[in-house]
mmCIF file of the N, C-alpha and C atoms, coordinates in Angstrom:
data_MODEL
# 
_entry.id   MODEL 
# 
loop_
_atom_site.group_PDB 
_atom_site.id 
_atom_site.type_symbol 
_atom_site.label_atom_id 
_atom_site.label_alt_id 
_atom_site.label_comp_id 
_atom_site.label_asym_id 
_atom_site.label_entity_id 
_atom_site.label_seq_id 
_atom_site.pdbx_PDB_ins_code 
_atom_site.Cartn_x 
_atom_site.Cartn_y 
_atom_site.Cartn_z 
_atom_site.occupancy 
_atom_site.B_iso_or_equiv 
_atom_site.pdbx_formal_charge 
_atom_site.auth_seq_id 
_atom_site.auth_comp_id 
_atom_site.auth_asym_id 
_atom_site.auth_atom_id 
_atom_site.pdbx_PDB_model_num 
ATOM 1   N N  . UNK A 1 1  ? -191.660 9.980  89.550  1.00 0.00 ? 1  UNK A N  1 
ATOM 2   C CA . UNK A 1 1  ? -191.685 9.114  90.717  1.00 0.00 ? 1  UNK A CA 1 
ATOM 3   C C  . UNK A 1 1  ? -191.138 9.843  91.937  1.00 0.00 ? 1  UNK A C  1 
ATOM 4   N N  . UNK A 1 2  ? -190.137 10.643 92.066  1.00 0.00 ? 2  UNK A N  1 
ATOM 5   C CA . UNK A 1 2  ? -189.667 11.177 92.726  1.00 0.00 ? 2  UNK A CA 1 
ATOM 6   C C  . UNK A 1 2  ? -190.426 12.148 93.449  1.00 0.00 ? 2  UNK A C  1 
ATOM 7   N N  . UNK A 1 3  ? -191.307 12.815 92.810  1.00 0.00 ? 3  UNK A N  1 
ATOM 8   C CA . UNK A 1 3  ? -192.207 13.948 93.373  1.00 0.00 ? 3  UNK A CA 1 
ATOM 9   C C  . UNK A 1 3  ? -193.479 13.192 93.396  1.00 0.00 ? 3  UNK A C  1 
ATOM 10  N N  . UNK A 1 4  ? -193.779 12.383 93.465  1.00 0.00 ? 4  UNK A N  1 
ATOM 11  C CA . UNK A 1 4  ? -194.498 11.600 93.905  1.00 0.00 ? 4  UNK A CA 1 
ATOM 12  C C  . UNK A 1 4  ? -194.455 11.213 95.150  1.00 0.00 ? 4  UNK A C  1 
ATOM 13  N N  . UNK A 1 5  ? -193.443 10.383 95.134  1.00 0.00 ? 5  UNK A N  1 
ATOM 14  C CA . UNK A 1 5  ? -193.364 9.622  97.095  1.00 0.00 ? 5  UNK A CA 1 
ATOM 15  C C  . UNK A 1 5  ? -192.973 10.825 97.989  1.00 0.00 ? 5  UNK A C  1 
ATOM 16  N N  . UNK A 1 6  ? -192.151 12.008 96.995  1.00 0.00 ? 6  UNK A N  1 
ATOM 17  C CA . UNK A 1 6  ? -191.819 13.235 97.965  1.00 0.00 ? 6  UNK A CA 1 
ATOM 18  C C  . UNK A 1 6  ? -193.112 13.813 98.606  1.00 0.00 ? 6  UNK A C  1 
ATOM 19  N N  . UNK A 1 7  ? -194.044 14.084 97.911  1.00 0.00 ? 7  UNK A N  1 
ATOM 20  C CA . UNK A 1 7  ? -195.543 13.814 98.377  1.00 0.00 ? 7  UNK A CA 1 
ATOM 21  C C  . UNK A 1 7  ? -195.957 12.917 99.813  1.00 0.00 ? 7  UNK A C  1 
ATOM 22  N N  . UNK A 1 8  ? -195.395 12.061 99.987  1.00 0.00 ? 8  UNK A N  1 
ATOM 23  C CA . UNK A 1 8  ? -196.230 11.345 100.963 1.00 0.00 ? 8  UNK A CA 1 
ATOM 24  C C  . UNK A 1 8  ? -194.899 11.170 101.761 1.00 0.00 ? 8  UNK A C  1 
ATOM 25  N N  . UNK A 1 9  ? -193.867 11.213 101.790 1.00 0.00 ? 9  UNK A N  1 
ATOM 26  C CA . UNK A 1 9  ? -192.466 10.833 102.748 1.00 0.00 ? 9  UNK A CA 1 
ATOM 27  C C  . UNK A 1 9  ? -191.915 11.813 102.721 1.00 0.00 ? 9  UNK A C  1 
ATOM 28  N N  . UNK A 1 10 ? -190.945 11.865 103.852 1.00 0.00 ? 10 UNK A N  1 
ATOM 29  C CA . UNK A 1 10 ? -190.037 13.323 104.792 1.00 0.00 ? 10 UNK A CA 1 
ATOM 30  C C  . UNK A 1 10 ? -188.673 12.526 104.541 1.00 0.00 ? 10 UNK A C  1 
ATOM 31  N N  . UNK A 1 11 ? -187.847 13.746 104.097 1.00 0.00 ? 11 UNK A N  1 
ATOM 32  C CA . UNK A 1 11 ? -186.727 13.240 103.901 1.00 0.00 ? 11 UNK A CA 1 
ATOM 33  C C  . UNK A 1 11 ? -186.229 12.388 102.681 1.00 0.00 ? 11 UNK A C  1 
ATOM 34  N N  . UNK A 1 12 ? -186.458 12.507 102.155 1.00 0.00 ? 12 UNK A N  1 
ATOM 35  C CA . UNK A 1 12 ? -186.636 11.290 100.499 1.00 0.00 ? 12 UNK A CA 1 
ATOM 36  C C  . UNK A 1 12 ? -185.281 11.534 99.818  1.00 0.00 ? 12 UNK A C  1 
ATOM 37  N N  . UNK A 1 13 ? -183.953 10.720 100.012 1.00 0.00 ? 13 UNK A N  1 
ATOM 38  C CA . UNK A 1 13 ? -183.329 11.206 98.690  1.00 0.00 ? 13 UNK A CA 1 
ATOM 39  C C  . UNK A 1 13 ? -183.880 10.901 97.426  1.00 0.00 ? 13 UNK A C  1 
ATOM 40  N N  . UNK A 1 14 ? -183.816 11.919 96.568  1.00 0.00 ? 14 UNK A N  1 
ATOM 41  C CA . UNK A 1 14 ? -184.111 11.613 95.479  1.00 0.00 ? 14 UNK A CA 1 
ATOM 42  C C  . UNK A 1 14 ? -182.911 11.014 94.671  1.00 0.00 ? 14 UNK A C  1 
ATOM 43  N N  . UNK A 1 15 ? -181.621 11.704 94.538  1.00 0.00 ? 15 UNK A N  1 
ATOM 44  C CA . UNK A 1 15 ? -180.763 11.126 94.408  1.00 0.00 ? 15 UNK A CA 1 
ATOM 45  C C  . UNK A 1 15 ? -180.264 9.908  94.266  1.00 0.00 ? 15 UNK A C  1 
ATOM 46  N N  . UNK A 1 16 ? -180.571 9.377  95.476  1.00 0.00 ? 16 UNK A N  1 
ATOM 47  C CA . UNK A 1 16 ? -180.533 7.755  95.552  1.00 0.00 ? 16 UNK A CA 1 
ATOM 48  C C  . UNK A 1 16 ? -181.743 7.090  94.833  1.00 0.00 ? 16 UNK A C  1 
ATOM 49  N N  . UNK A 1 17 ? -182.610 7.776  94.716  1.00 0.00 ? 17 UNK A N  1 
ATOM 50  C CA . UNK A 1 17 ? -183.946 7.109  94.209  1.00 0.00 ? 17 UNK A CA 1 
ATOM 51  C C  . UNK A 1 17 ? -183.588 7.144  92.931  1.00 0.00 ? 17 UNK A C  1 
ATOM 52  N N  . UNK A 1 18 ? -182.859 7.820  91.906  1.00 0.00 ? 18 UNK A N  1 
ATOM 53  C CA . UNK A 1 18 ? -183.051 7.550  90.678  1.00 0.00 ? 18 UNK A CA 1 
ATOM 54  C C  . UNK A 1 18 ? -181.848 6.790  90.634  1.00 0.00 ? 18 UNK A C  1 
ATOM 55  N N  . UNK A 1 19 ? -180.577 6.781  91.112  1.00 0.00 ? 19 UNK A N  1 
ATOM 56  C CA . UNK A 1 19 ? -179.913 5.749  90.973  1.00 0.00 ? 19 UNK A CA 1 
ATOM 57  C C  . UNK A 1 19 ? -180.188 4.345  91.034  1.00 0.00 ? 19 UNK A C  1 
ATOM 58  N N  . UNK A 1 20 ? -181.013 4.035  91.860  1.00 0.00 ? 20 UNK A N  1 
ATOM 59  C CA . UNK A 1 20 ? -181.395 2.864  92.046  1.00 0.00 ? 20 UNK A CA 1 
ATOM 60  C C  . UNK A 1 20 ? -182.849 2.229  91.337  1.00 0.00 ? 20 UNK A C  1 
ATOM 61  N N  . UNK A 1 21 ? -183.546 3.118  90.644  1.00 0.00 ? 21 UNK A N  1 
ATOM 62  C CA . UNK A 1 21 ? -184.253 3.151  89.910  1.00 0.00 ? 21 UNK A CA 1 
ATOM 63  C C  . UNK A 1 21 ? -183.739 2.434  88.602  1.00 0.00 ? 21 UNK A C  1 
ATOM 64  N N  . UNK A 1 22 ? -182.599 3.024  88.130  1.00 0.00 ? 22 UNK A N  1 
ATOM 65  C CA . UNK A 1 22 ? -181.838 2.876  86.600  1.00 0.00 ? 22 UNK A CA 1 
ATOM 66  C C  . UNK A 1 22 ? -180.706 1.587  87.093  1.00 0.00 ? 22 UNK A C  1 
ATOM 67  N N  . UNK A 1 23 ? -180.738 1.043  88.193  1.00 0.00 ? 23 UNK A N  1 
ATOM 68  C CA . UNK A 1 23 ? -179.970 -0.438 88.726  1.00 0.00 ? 23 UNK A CA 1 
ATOM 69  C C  . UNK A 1 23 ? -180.564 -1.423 88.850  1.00 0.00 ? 23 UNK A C  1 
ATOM 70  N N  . UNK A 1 24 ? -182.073 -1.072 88.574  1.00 0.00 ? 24 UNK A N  1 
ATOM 71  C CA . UNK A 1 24 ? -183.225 -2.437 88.733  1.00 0.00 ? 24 UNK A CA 1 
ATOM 72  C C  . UNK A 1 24 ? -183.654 -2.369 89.685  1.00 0.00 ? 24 UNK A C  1 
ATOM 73  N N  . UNK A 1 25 ? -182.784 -1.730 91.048  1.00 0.00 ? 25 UNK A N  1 
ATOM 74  C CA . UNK A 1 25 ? -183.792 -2.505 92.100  1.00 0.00 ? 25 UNK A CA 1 
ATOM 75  C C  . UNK A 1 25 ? -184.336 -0.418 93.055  1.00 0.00 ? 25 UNK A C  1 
ATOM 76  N N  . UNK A 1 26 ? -185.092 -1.182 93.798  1.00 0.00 ? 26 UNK A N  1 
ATOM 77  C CA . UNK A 1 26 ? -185.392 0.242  94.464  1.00 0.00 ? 26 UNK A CA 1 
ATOM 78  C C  . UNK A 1 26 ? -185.554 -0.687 96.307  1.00 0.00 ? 26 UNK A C  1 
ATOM 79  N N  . UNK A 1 27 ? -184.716 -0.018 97.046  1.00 0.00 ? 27 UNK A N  1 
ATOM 80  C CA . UNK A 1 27 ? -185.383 -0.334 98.539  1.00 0.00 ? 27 UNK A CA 1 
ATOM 81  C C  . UNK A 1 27 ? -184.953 1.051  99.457  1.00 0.00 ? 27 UNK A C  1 
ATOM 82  N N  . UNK A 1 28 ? -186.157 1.068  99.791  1.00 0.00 ? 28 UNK A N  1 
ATOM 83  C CA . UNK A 1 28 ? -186.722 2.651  100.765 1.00 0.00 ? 28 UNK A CA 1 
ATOM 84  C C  . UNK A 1 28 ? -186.898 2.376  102.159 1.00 0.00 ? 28 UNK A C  1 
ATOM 85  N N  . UNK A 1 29 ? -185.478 2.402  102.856 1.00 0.00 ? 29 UNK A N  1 
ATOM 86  C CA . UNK A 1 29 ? -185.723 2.631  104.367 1.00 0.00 ? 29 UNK A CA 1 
ATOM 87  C C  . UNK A 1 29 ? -185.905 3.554  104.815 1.00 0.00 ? 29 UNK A C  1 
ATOM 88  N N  . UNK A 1 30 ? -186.089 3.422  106.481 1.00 0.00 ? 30 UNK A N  1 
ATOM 89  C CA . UNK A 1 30 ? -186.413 4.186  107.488 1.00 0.00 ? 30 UNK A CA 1 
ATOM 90  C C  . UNK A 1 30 ? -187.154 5.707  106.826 1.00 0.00 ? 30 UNK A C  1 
ATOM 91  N N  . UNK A 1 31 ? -188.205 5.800  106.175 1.00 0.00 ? 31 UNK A N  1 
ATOM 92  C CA . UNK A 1 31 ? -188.851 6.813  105.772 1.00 0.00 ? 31 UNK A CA 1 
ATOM 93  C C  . UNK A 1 31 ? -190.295 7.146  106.940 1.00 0.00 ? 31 UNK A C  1 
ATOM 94  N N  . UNK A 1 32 ? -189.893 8.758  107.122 1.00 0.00 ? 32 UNK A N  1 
ATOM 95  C CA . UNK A 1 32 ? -191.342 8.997  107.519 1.00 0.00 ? 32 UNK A CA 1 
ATOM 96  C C  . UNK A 1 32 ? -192.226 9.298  107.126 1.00 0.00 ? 32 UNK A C  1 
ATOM 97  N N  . UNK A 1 33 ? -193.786 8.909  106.803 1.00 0.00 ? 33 UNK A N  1 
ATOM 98  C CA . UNK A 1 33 ? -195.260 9.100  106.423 1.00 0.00 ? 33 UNK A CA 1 
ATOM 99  C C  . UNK A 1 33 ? -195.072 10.563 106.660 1.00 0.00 ? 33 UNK A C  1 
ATOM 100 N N  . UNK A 1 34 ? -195.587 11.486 105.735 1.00 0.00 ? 34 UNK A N  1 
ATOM 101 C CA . UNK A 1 34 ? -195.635 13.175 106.146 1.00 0.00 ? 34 UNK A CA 1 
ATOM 102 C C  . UNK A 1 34 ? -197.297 13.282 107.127 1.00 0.00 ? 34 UNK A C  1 
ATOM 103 N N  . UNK A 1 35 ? -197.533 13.685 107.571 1.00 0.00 ? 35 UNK A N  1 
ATOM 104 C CA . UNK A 1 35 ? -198.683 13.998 108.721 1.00 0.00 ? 35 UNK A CA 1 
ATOM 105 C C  . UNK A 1 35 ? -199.825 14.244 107.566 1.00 0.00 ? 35 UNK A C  1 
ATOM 106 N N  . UNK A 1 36 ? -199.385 14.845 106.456 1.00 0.00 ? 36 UNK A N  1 
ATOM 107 C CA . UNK A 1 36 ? -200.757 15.152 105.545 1.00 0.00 ? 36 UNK A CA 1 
ATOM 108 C C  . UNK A 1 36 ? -200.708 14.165 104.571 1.00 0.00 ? 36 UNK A C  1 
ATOM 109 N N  . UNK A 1 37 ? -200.003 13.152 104.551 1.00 0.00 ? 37 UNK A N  1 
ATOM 110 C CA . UNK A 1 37 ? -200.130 12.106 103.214 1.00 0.00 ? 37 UNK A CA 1 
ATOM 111 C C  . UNK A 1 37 ? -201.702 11.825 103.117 1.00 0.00 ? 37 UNK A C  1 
ATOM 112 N N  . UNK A 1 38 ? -202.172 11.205 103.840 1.00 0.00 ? 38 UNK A N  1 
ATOM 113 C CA . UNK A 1 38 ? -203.275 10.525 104.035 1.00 0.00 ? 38 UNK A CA 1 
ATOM 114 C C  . UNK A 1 38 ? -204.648 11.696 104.226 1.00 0.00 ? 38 UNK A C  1 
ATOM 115 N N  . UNK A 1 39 ? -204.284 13.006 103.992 1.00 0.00 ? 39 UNK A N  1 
ATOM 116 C CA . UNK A 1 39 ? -205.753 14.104 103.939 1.00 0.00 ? 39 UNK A CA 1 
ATOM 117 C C  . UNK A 1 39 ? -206.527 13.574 102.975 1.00 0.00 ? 39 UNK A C  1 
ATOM 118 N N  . UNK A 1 40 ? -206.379 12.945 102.002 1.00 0.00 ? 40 UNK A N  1 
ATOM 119 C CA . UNK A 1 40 ? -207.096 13.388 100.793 1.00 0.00 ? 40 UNK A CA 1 
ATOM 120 C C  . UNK A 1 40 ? -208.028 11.794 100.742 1.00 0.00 ? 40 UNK A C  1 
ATOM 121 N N  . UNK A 1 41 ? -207.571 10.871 101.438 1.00 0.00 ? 41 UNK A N  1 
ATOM 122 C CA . UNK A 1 41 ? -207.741 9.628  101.318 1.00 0.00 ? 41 UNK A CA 1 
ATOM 123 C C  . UNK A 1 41 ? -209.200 9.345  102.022 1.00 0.00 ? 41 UNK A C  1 
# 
């Protein structure tokens, strides 16, 4: 999951992402879209 959204978002803790992953909940602020997320689409 992690190298996944790292894929499409700038700046991503991952860190926090698996903590909060293994707490039930997940919420992802202020993230930026990377300029190439959307090439392939």
């Amino acid at each position: 999951l992690n190298r996944l959204l790292g894929d499409y978002f700038e700046n991503l803790d991952t860190s926090q992402l698996k903590l909060g992953i293994w707490g039930g909940d997940v919420v992802l602020r202020n993230l930026r879209l990377r300029d190439s997320a959307l090439d392939d689409v």
